[in-house]
C-alpha positions as CSV (number, residue, x, y, z in Angstrom):
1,X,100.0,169.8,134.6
2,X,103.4,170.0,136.5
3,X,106.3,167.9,135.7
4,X,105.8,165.2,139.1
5,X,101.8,164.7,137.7
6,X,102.9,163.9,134.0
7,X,106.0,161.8,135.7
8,X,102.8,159.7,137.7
9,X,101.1,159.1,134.7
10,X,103.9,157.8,132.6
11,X,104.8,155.6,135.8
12,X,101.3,154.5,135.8
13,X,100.7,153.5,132.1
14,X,104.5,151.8,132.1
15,X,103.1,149.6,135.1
16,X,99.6,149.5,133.5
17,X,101.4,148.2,130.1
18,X,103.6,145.7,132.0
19,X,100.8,144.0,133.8
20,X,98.8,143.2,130.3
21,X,102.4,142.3,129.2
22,X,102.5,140.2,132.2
23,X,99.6,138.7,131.8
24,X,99.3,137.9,128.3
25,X,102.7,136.0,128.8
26,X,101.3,133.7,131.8
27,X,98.9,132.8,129.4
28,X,100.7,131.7,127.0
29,X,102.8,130.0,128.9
30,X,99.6,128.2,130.4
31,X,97.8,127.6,127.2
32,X,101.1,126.2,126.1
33,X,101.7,123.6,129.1
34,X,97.9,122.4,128.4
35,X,98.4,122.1,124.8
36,X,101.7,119.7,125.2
37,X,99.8,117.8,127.6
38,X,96.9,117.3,125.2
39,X,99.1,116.4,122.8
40,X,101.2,114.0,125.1
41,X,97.8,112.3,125.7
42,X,96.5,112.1,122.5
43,X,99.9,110.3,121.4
44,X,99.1,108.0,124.3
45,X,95.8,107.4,123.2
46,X,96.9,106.4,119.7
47,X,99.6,104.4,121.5
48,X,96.6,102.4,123.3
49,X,94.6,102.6,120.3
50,X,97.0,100.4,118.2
51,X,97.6,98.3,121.1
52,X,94.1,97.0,121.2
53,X,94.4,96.3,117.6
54,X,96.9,94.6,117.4
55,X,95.9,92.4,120.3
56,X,93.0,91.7,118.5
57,X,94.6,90.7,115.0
58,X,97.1,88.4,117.6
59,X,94.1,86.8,118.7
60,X,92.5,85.9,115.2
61,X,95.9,84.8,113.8
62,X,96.7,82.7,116.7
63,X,93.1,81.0,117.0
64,X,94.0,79.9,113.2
65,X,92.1,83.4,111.7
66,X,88.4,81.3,112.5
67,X,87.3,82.9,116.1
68,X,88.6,85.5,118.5
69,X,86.5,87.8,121.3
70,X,86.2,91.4,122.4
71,X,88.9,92.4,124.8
72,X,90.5,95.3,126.7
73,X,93.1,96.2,129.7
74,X,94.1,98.8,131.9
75,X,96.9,100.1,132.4
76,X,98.9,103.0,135.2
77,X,98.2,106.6,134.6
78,X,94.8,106.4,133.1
79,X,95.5,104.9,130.4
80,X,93.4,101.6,128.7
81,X,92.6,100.1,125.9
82,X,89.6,98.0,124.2
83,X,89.4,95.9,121.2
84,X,86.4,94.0,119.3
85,X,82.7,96.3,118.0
86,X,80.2,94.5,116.3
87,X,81.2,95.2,113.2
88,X,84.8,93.5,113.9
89,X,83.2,90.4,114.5
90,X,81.8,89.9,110.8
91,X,84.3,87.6,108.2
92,X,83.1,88.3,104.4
93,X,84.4,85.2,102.4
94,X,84.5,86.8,98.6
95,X,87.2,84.6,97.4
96,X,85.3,82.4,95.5
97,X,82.1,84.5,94.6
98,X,80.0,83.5,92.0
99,X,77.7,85.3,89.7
100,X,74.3,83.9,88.1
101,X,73.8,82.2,84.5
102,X,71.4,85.3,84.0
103,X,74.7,87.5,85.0
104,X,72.8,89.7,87.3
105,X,73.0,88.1,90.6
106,X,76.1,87.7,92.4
107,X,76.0,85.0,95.0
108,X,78.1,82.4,97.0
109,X,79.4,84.6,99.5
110,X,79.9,82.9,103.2
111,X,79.5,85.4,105.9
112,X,80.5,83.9,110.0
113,X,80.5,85.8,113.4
114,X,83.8,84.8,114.8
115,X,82.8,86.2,117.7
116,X,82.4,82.8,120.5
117,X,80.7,85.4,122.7
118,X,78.8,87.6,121.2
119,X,76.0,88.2,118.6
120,X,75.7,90.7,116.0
121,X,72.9,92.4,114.0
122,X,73.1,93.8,110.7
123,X,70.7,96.7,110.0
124,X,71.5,98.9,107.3
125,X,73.2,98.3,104.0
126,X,75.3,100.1,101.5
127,X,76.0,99.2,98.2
128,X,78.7,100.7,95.4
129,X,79.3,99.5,91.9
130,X,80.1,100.9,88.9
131,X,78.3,99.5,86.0
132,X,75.0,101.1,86.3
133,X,71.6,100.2,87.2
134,X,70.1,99.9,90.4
135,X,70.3,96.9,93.0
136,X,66.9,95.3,93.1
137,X,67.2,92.2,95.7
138,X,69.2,91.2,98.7
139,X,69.3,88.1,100.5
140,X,71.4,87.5,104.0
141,X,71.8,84.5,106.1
142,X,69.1,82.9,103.8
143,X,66.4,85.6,104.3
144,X,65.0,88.1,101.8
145,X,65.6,91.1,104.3
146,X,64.7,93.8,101.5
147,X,61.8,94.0,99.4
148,X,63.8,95.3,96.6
149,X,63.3,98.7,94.6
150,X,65.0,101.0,93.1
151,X,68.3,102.1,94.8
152,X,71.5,103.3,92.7
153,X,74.8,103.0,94.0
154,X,76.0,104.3,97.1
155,X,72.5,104.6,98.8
156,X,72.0,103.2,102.6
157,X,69.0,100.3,102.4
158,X,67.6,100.1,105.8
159,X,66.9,96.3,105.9
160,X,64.9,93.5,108.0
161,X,67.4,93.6,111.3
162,X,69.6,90.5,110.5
163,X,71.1,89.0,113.6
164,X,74.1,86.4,113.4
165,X,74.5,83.9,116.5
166,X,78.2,83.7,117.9
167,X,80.4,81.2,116.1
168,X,77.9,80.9,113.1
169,X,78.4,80.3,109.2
170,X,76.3,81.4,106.8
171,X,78.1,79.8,104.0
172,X,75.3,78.4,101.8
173,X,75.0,78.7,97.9
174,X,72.2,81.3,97.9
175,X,72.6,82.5,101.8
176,X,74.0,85.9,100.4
177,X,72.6,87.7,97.2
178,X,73.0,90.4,95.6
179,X,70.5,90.9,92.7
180,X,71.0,93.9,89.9
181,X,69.2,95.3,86.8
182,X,72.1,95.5,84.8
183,X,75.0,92.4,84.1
184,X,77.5,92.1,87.0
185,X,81.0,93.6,86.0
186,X,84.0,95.7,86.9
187,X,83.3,96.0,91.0
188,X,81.1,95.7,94.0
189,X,81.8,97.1,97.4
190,X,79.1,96.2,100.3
191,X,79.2,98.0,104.0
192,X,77.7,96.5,106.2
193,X,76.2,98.9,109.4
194,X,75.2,97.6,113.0
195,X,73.1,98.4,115.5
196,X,73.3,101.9,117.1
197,X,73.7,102.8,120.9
198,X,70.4,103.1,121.7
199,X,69.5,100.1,120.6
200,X,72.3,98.4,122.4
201,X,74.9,98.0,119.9
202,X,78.6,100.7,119.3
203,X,77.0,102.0,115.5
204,X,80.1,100.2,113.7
205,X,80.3,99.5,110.2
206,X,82.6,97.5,107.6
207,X,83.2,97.8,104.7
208,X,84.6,95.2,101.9
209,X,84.7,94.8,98.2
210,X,82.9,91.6,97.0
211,X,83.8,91.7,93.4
212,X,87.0,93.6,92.8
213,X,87.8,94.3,88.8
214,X,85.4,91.4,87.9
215,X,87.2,89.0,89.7
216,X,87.2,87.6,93.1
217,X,88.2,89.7,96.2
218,X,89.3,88.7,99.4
219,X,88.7,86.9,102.9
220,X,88.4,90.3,105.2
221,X,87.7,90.8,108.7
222,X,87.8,94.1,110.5
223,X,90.0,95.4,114.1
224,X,89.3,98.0,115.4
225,X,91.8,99.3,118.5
226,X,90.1,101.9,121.2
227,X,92.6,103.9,123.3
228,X,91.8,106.1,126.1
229,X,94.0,108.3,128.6
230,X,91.6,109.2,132.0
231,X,91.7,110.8,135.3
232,X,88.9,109.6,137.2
233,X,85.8,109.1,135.1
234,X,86.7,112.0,132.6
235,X,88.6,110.7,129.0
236,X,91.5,113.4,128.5
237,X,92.1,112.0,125.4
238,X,90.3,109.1,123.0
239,X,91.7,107.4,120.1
240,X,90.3,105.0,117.4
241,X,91.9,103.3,114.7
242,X,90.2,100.3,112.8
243,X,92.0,98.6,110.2
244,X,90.9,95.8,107.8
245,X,92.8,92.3,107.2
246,X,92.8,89.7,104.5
247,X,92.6,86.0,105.3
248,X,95.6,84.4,103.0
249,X,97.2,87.3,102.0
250,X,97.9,88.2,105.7
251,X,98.0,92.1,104.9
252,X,96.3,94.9,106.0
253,X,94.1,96.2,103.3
254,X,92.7,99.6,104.9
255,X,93.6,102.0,108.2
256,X,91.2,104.6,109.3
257,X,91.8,106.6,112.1
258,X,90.0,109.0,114.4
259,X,90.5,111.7,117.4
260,X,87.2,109.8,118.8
261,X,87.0,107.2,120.7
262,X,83.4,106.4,119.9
């Protein structure tokens, strides 16, 4: 080969070699621009997300921390936020719990929907302690909604479906029970899961201890803040944070967030 053909080549594979150069740069420098503007968006999200929350917690403080309803708001550029699932509707009054003579059942244990709007069903269970045994009875709103067996800590009990009208108590002596093989001591913590999507409800949950080192726990209710950033129909970014607060002691006694917002 003469010097002008290996000249051509070299010219060719420099050109060849800046192209793929070329290229790889101008993606980067795309993949780049759409990763700071998914992370710009995400940090809206979030920013939307503890919005809603914290419009929610206003609510309930301002209405005297007794009632407050689900909300949301839109907002320029896409961006919204929602506050107030099922499961944020549910106050847990263990401030004053008591446990049974035969020291296996716990009970006095008010429950209310605060919600003035909506209703709320109840259809799973979980249950954590940490003295042993295995839970053997439930009782909610007054009902036996669980035949009882042989569960140890930390299973879900699928129970009877246990709706709870808007605006209504369940404060009553024996409305709530817990009933266990072994004596009550140390702790208890009880989620509480909701309907699921299909079935017409978001799938939310709270969770809440009810006996907390062998004493009484708190008054908690739950928030939980949904934040969106949209163009059109589609979600560019979703953000949920859901946050527990206790009655009295006016603090916030668990944060959980999540890049969802479902």
């Amino acid at each position: 080969m003469n010097k002008k053909g290996i000249t051509f080549v070299a010219i060719v594979m420099i050109i060849a070699l800046l192209i793929i150069i070329a290229s790889g740069v101008s993606m980067y420098i795309v993949e780049s621009s759409r990763f700071s503007v998914s992370s710009i968006n995400k940090e809206k999200a979030y920013s939307m997300a503890q919005l809603g929350l914290l419009s929610g917690l206003t609510a309930y403080i301002n209405a005297g921390e007794v009632s407050w309803n689900p909300s949301s708001a839109s907002l320029p550029g896409g961006l919204s936020w929602q506050v107030g699932r099922d499961a944020d509707f549910l106050r847990v009054d263990a401030s004053n719990v008591q446990i049974r003579a035969n020291a296996k059942v716990l009970q006095r244990l008010p429950i209310k929907n605060v919600s003035t709007s909506n209703s709320i069903t109840i259809t799973d269970v979980m249950v954590e302690w940490n003295f042993g045994g295995t839970i053997t009875g439930m009782t909610i709103g007054g009902t036996n909604v669980w035949p009882g067996g042989t569960f140890t800590t930390g299973q879900n009990i699928n129970i009877t479906d246990r709706t709870i009208a808007a605006n209504t108590t369940f404060s009553g002596l024996l409305d709530q029970t817990f009933t266990f093989s072994n004596f009550i001591r140390g702790n208890i913590i009880v989620t509480f899961y909701f309907k699921d999507t299909a079935a017409g409800g978001d799938n939310s949950y709270f969770r809440t201890y009810i006996l907390k080192d062998n004493n009484d726990a708190n008054i908690e209710s739950s928030f939980t803040g949904i934040g969106r950033v949209q163009a059109g129909t589609t979600t560019q970014a979703g953000r949920r944070i859901t946050a527990t607060y206790a009655t009295g002691t006016n603090r916030i006694t668990s944060w959980e967030e999540s890049l969802s917002a479902y």
